[in-house]
TORZALO-675519 format. One line per 4 residues: their letters; for each residue x, z, y of C-alpha. Coordinates in Angstrom, 2 decimals, decimal comma, m for minus. Layout:
! residues N
a) X/Z/Y | ...
***
This chain:
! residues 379
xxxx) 20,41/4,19/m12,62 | 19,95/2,39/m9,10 | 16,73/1,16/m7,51 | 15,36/0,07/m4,43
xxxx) 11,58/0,16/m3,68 | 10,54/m1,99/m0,47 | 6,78/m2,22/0,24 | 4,81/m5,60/1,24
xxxx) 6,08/m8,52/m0,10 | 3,98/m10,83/1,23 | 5,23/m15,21/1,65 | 3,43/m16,51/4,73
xxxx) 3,07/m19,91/6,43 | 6,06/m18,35/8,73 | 8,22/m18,42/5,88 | 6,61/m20,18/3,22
xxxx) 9,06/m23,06/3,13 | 12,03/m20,66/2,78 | 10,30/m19,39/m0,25 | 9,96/m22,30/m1,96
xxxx) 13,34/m22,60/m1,39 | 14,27/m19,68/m3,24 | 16,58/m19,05/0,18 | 16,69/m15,43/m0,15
xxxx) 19,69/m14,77/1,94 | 17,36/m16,10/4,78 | 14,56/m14,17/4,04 | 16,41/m10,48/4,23
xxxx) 19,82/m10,83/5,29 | 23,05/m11,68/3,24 | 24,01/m8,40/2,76 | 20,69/m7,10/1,48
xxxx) 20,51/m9,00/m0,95 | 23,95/m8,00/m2,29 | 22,62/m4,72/m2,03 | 19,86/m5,85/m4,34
xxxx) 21,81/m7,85/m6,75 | 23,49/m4,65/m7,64 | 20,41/m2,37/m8,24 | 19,26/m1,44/m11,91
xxxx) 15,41/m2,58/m10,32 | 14,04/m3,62/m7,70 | 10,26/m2,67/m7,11 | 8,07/m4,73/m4,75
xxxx) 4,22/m4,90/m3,38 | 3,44/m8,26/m3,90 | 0,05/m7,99/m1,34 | m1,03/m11,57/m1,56
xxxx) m2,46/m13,64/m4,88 | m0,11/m16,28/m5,43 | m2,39/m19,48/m6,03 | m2,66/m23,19/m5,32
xxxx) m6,23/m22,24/m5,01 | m9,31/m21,10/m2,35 | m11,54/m19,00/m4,84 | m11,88/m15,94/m2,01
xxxx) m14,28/m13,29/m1,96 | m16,70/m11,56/m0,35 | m14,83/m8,60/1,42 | m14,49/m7,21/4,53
xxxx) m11,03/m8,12/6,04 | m8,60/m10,82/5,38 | m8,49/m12,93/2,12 | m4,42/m13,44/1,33
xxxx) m2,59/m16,10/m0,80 | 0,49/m17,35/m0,82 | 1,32/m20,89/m2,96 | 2,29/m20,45/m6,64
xxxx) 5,93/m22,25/m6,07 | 6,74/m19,11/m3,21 | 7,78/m17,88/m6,69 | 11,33/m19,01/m6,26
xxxx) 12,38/m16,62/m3,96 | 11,03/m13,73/m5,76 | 12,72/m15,31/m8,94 | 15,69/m15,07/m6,55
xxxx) 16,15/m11,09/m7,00 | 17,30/m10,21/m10,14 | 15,63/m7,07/m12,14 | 12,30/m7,32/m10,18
xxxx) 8,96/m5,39/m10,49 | 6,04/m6,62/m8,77 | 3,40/m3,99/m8,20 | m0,10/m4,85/m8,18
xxxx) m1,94/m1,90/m7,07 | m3,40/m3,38/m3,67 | m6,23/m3,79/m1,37 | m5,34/m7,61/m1,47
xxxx) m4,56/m8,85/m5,63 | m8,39/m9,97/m5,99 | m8,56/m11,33/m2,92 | m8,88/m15,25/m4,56
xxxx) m11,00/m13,67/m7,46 | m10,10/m13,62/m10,86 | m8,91/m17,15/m10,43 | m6,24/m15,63/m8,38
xxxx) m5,12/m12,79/m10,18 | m4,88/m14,90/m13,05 | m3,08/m17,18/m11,67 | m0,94/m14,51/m10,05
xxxx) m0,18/m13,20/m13,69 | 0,89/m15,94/m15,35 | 3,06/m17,53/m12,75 | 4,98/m13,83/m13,17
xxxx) 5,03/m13,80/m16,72 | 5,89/m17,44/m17,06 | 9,10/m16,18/m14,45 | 10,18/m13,30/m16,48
xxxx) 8,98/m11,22/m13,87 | 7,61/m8,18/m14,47 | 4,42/m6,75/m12,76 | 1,90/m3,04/m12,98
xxxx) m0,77/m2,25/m11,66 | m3,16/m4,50/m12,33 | m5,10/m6,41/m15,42 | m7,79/m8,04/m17,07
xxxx) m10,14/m4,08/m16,82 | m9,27/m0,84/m15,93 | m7,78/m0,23/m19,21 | m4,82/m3,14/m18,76
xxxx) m4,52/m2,14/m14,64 | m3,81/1,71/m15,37 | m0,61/0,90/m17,30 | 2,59/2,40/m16,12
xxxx) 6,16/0,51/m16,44 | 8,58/1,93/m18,02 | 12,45/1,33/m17,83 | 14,61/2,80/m19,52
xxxx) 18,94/3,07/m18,92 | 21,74/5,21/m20,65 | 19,14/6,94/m22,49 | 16,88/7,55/m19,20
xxxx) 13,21/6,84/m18,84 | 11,98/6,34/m15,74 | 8,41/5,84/m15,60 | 6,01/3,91/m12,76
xxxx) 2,69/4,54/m11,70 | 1,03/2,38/m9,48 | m2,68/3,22/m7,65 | m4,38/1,82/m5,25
xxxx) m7,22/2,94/m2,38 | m10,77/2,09/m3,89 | m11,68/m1,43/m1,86 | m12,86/m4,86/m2,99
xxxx) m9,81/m5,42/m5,74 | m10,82/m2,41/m7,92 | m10,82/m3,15/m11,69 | m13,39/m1,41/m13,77
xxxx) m14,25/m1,61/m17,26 | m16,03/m4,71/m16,90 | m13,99/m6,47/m13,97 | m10,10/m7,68/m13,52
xxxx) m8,18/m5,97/m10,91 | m6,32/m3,61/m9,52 | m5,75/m0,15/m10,70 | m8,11/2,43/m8,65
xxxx) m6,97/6,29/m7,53 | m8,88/7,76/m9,48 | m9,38/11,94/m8,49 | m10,36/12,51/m12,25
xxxx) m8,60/10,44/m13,86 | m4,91/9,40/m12,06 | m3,46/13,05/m11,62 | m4,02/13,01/m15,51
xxxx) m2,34/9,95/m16,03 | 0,52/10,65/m14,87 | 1,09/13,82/m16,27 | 0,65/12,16/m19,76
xxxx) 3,59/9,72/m18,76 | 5,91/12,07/m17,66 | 5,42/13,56/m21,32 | 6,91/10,33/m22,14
xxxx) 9,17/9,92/m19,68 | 12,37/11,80/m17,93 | 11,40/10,93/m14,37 | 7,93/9,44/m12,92
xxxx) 7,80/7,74/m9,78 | 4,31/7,28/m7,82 | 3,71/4,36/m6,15 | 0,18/5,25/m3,84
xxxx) m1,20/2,23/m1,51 | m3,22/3,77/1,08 | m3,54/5,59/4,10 | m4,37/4,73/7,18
xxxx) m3,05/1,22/8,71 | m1,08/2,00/11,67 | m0,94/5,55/11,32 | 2,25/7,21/10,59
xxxx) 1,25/10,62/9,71 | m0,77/11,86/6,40 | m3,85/12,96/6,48 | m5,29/16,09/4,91
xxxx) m6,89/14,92/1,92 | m3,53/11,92/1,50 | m1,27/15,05/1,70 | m3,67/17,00/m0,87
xxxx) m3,42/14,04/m3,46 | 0,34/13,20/m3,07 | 1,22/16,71/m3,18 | m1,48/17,12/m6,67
xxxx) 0,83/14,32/m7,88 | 3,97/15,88/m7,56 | 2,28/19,13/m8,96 | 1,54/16,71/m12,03
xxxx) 5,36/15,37/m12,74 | 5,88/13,03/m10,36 | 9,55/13,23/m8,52 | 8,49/10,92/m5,91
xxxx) 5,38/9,70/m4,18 | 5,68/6,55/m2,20 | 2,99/5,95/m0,11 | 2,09/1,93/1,08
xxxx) m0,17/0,29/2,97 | 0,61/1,57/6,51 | 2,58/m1,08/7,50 | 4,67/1,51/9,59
xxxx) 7,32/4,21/8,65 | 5,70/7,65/8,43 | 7,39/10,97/7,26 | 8,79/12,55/4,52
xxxx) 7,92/15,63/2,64 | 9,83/17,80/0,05 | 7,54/19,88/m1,63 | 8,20/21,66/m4,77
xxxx) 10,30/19,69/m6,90 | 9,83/16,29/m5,72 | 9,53/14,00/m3,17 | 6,58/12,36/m1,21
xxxx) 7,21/9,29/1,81 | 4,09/8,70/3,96 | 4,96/5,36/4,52 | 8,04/2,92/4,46
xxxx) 6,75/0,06/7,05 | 5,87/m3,12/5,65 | 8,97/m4,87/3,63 | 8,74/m8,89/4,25
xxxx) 4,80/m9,43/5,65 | 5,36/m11,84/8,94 | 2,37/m12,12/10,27 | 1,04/m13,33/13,91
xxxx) m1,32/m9,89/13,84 | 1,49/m8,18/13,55 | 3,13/m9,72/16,76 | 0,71/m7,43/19,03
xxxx) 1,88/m4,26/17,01 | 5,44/m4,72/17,42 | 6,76/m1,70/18,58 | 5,07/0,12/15,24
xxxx) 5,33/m2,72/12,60 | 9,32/m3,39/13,41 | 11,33/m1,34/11,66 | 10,30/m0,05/7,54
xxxx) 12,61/1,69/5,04 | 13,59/0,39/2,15 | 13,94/3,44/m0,49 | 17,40/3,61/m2,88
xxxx) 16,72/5,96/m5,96 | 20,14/7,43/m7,83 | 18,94/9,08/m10,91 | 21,27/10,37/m13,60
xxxx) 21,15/13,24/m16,14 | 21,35/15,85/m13,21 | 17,96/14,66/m10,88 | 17,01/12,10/m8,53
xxxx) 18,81/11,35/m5,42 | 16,56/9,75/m2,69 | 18,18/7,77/0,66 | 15,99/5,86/3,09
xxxx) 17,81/2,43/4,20 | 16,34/1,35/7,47 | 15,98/m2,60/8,22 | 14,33/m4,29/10,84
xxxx) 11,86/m7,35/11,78 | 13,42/m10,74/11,99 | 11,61/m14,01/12,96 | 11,17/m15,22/8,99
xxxx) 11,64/m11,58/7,09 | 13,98/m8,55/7,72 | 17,51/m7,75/7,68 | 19,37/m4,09/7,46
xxxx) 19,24/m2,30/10,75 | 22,47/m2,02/12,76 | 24,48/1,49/12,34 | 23,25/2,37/16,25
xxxx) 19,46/0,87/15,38 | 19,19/2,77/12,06 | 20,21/5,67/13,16 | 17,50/5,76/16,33
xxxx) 14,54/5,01/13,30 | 16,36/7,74/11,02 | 15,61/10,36/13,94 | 11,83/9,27/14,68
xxxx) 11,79/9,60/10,74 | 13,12/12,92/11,11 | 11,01/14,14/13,99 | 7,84/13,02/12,29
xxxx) 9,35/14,89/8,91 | 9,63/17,74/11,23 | 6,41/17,44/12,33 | 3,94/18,14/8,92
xxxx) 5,57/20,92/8,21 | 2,94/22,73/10,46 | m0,36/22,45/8,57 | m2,12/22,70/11,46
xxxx) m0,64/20,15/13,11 | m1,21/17,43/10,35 | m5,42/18,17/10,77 | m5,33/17,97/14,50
xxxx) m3,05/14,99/15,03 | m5,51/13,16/12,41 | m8,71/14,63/13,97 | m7,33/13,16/17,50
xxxx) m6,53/9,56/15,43 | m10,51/9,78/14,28 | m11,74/10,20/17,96 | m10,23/7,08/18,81
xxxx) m11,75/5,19/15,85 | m15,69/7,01/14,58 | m16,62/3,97/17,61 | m15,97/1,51/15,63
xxxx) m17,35/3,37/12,35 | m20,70/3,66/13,67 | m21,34/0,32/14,97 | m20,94/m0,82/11,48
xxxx) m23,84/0,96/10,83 | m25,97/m0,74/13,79 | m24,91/m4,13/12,01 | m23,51/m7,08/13,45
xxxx) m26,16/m9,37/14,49 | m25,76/m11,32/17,82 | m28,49/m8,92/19,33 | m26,52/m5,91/18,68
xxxx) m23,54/m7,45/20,05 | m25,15/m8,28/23,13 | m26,61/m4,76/23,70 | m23,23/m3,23/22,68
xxxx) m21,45/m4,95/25,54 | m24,40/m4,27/28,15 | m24,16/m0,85/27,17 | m20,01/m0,44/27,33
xxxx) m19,36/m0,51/23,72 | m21,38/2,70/23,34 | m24,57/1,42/21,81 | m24,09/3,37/18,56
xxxx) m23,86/6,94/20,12 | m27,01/5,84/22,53 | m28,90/4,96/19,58 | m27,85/7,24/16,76
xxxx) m28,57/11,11/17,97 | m27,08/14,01/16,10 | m29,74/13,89/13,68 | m28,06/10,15/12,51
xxxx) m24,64/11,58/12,74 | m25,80/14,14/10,37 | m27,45/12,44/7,95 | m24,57/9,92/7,75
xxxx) m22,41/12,63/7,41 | m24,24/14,10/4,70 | m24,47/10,85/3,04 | m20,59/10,57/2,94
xxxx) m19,96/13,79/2,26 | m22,33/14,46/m0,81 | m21,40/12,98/m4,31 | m25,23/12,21/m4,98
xxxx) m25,79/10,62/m1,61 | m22,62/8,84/m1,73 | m22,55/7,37/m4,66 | m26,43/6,13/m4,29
xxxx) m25,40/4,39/m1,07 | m22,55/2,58/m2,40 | m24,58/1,56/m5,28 | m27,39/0,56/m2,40
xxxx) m24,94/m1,38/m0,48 | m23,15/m3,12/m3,56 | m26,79/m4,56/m4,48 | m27,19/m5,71/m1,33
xxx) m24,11/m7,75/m1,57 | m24,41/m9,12/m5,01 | m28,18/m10,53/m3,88
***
C-alpha cells in the first residue's frame, strides 16, 4: 500500500484558471503527478470552501473560497482524500460546507473530517488493500469552523474525547494515521503542550502524526513506535501573503507512506514553490531542505530546548496578544502608536497580566470567558 499526504490544497485567483482546467501537470510538475497517479491514495487539506457563493462569517482572520468548478483539477488525481479538519471549511457558513460536500460527493471524491454535527465530523476513513486497514483521523485546532452537536463543521481536538477515538479505530484497524491541523503559523518547532498531544496520540495507536497548519516544514520525531512530523509546509496555497514569507513558506514535504504486513515505512519528498503551485525539488535543492529537516529533528530531542525556543517565539508575540485585549477602536490605535506600540504593557500592570493569566489558565475562568465573549458576538 502507497500513499502520499501533502498539506494545503488551496485553488487561488493565482491559479484558479488552471484549475478549472483540470491542468494538473501545471499545477505540481509533470513528474509529480506521475508520482501520484501511482499511489494507492492520495490525502489532501482542502483549506478553502469550494463555493460559487459569499455567505462568510464572522471570524477573526481571512474568509477562503475557491469556485465550485476548481473541482477539475482535484478530480484530476486519481484515489483522492480531501481532509476537512481546518481552521478554514466554515469559513462561507454552512452554505459553504455544504456546498463543499456535495460538489465532492457528486465527484467521487472522498472527504473526513467534517459534517453536518460533531457526530458526522469525528468520522475516520478507512481504506482498506490486500487485506490491510489503514485507518484516518483527522482533527482540527478549536477556531471558528468547530462542529458541535448542534452546528456543521469541522471536527474539533478534543483532550477528552480524540485520544479515545482513535484508540477505538485502531481496534478496527491495522494501522492509524493522525492527521492534526495546528500549531503555530510560521513556527517550525512544536511546542510543549503540541508535542504532549502528538506524542498521547501515538501512545493511543497512532503510527504517524502529521501535523498541518504551519505552512512551513518543521521536524520530525520518532517516539515509541510511531511517527510524529511537526509540519510539512504548505502543499499548493499561492498566496500574495505568502510572497513576504518566502524564505519560510518555499519549500514543504510531501509525505510517501509504504505499509505492508511488516510496518510502515515513512520518506519525506521535498518540493518547492513555483509561480502557480509546486514542483519536486532538484536532487542538490532537496537535499539542502532534507538537512534543515534534519537539524531541526536534531534539535527536540533536548526537552529543554523545545520550552525555551517556544518561550523565546512567545516574547516576540504576548505584544500583539495583549493589545487584543485593549480593543481596537481608532482611539486605542492612536495611543498605541504615540506610545511605540507599547500601550498594552503601560496600561495593563502585573495585576492585569495576572488575572488574564488566571483567566486562561483556569477551566472555570476559561470557559466563562469564552462563553462571555461568544455572547458578545452572537448579539
Amino acid at each position: 500500500m502507497k500513499i502520499y499526504i501533502g498539506a494545503d490544497f488551496v485553488p487561488t485567483d493565482i491559479n484558479r484558471i488552471l484549475f478549472e482546467n483540470g491542468d494538473m501537470h501545471s499545477i505540481i510538475g509533470t513528474q509529480l503527478y506521475s508520482m501520484l497517479c501511482e499511489a494507492d491514495l492520495n490525502v489532501f487539506n482542502l483549506e478553502a470552501p469550494l463555493t460559487d457563493n459569499d455567505t462568510s462569517i464572522d471570524k477573526f482572520g481571512h474568509n477562503l473560497k475557491s469556485p465550485t468548478k476548481t473541482i477539475n483539477g482535484f478530480k484530476a488525481i486519481p484515489s483522492l482524500l480531501l481532509g476537512l479538519a481546518n481552521n478554514h471549511s466554515y469559513d462561507q457558513g454552512y452554505e459553504g460546507l455544504q456546498s463543499t460536500m456535495q460538489v465532492l460527493t457528486q465527484s467521487n471524491i472522498a472527504y473526513s473530517g467534517a459534517g453536518g454535527n460533531v457526530n458526522e465530523a469525528k468520522q475516520p476513513y478507512i481504506f482498506t488493500k490486500d487485506g490491510i486497514r489503514l485507518g484516518i483521523y483527522m482533527c482540527t485546532e478549536n477556531e471558528f469552523s468547530s462542529a458541535s452537536v448542534h452546528r456543521a463543521g469541522a471536527n474539533p481536538f478534543d483532550v477528552l474525547e480524540s485520544f479515545d477515538h482513535v484508540q477505538t479505530l485502531k481496534e478496527q484497524c491495522d494501522y492509524v494515521i493522525v492527521i492534526y491541523h495546528g500549531g503555530k503559523e510560521f513556527y517550525r518547532y512544536p511546542s510543549p503542550m503540541l508535542q504532549r498531544y502528538c506524542r498521547k496520540f501515538i501512545e493511543k495507536g497512532a503510527s504517524l502524526v502529521l501535523c498541518q497548519h504551519s505552512h512551513c516544514i518543521g521536524a520530525r520525531e520518532d517516539y515509541e513506535a510511531g511517527t510524529i512530523i511537526y509540519g510539512q509546509g504548505s502543499f499548493v496555497f499561492q498566496t500574495e501573503y505568502f510572497n513576504n514569507l518566502h524564505d519560510i513558506v518555499a519549500d514543504s514535504l510531501v509525505v510517501e507512506i509504504n505499509i505492508d504486513q511488516d510496518g510502515v515505512l515513512i520518506n519525506e519528498i521535498p518540493v518547492t514553490r513555483t509561480e502557480v503551485g509546486i514542483t519536486l525539488a532538484t536532487k542538490e535543492h532537496a537535499q539542502l531542505v532534507i538537512e534543515m529537516y534534519n537539524q531541526l529533528s536534531e534539535d527536540i530531542k533536548n526537552p529543554h530546548f523545545v520550552y525555551e525556543s517556544y518561550k523565546y517565539f512567545a516574547d516576540e508575540h504576548i505584544n500583539r496578544y495583549l493589545r487584543e485585549f485593549l480593543g481596537r477602536s481608532w482611539v486605542v490605535k492612536a495611543l498605541n502608536l504615540l506610545c511605540n506600540r507599547k500601550l498594552a504593557r503601560l496600561l495593563l500592570g502585573k495585576t492585569s497580566y495576572l488575572a488574564i493569566q488566571n483567566y486562561l489558565t483556569c477551566e472555570a475562568h476559561y470557559e466563562l470567558f469564552l462563553q462571555g465573549l461568544k455572547n458578545i458576538n452572537h448579539k
